[in-house]
C-alpha positions in Angstrom: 68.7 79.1 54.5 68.8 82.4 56.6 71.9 85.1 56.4 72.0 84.9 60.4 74.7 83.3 59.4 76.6 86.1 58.1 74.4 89.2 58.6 73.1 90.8 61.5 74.9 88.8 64.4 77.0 91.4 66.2 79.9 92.7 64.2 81.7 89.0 63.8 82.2 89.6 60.3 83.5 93.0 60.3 86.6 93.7 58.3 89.9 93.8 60.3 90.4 98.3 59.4 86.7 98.1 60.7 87.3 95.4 63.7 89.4 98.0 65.8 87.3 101.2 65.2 84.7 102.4 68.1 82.3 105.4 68.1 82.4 107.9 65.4 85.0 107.1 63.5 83.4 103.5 62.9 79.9 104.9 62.3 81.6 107.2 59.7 83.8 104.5 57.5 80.6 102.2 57.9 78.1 104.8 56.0 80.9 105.5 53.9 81.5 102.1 52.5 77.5 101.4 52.5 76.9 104.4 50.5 79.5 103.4 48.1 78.6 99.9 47.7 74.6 101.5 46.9 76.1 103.3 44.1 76.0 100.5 41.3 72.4 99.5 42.7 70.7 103.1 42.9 68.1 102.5 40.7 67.1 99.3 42.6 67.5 101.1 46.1 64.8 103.5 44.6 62.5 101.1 44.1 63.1 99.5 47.3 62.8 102.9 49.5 59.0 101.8 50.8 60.2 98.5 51.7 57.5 97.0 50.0 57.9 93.7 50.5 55.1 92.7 47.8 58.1 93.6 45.6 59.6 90.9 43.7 62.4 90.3 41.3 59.3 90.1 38.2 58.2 93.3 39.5 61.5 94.9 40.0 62.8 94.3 36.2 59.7 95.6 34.5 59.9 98.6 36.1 63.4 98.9 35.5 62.5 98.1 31.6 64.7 94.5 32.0 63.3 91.9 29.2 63.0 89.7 31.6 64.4 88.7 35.7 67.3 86.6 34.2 68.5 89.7 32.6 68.5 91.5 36.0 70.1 88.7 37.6 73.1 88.1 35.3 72.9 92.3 35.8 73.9 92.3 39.4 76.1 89.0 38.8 78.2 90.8 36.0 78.6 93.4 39.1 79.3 91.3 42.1 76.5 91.2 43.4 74.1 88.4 45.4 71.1 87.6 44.0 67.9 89.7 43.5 66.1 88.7 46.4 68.5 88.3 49.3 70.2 91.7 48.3 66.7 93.3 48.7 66.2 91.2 51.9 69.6 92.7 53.4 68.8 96.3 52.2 64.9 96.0 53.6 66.4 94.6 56.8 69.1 97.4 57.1 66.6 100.3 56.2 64.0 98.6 58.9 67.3 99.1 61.4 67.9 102.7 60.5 63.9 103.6 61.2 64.8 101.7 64.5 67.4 103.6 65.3 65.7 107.0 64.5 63.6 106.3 67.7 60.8 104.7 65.8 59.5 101.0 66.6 58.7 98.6 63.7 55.0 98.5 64.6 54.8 101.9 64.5 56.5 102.3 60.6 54.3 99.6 59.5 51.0 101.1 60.7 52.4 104.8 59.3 52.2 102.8 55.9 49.0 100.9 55.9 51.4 97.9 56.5 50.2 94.8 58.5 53.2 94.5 61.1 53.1 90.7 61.7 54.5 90.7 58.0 57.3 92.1 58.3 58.4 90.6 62.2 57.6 87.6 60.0 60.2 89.0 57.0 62.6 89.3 59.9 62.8 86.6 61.5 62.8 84.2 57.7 65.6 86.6 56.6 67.9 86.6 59.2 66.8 84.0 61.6 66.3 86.0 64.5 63.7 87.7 65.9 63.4 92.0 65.5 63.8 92.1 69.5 67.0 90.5 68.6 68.1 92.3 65.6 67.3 95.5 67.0 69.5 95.2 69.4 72.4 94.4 67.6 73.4 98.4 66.6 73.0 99.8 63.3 76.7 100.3 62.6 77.3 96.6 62.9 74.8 95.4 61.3 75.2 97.8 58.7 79.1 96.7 58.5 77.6 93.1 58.2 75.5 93.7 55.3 78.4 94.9 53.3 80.5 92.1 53.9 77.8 90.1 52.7 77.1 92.1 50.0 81.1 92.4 48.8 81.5 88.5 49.8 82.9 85.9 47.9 81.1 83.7 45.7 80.5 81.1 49.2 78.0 83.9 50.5 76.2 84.4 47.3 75.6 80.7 47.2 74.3 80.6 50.9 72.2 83.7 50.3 70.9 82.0 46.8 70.0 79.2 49.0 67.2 81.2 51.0 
């Protein structure tokens, strides 16, 4: 299963103080919220700045000297938090959206990298169920505002996003 469901599909999801905000003053409360949801998970959003998608939950907890991935998972559970690998999938898709929105395509990130593009239009389209034309277009405001409802969901999300 996807999160198209409930990520990334046009600001249905948004909170009702969110809903009725426009502009500014939405972009503002939005990166204030995602910044403070990132808190608890800085170490991890280090390790995920290259968006390196080659990085996996075994890699993640040896680098973040976890015994083993069980002890990272029942880390983020014990903070509210999804699952390993769709929270990285939600973080990787939002990052990809802020490169967007800085004026710089997708194909033009991944070649900047030594990345193979196809991979990650591919990683879009098995995250979220839509294709990067489609996503892209969606605004980075909402689909950042999607990605912490998600994120800060109930324990119905985190099974959908454990079902990926």
């Amino acid at each position: 299963m996807t999160f198209s469901s409930h990520l990334l599909v046009g600001g249905n999801a948004l909170r009702p103080q969110r809903a009725c905000l426009r502009g500014s003053e939405k972009r503002e409360i939005v990166d204030s919220e995602w910044i403070s949801l990132l808190a608890p998970i800085v170490t991890l959003t280090s390790l995920w700045s290259s968006v390196d998608l080659r990085l996996g939950v075994r890699a993640a907890a040896q680098r973040l000297s976890y015994s083993s991935t069980a002890e990272l998972q029942r880390w983020l559970r014990s903070h509210d938090l999804p699952p390993y690998q769709p929270l990285r999938d939600v973080y990787y898709v939002v990052r990809l959206c802020e490169e967007a929105a800085s004026g710089q395509s997708l194909a033009a990130w991944c070649l900047s990298r030594g990345r193979d593009p196809a991979s990650y239009y591919r990683f879009i389209q098995r995250a979220c169920g839509k294709s990067w034309g489609e996503i892209s277009q969606i605004g980075l405001v909402d689909q950042k505002a999607e990605a912490i409802d998600l994120i800060r969901g109930g324990s119905n999300e985190r099974s959908d996003l454990a079902a990926m």
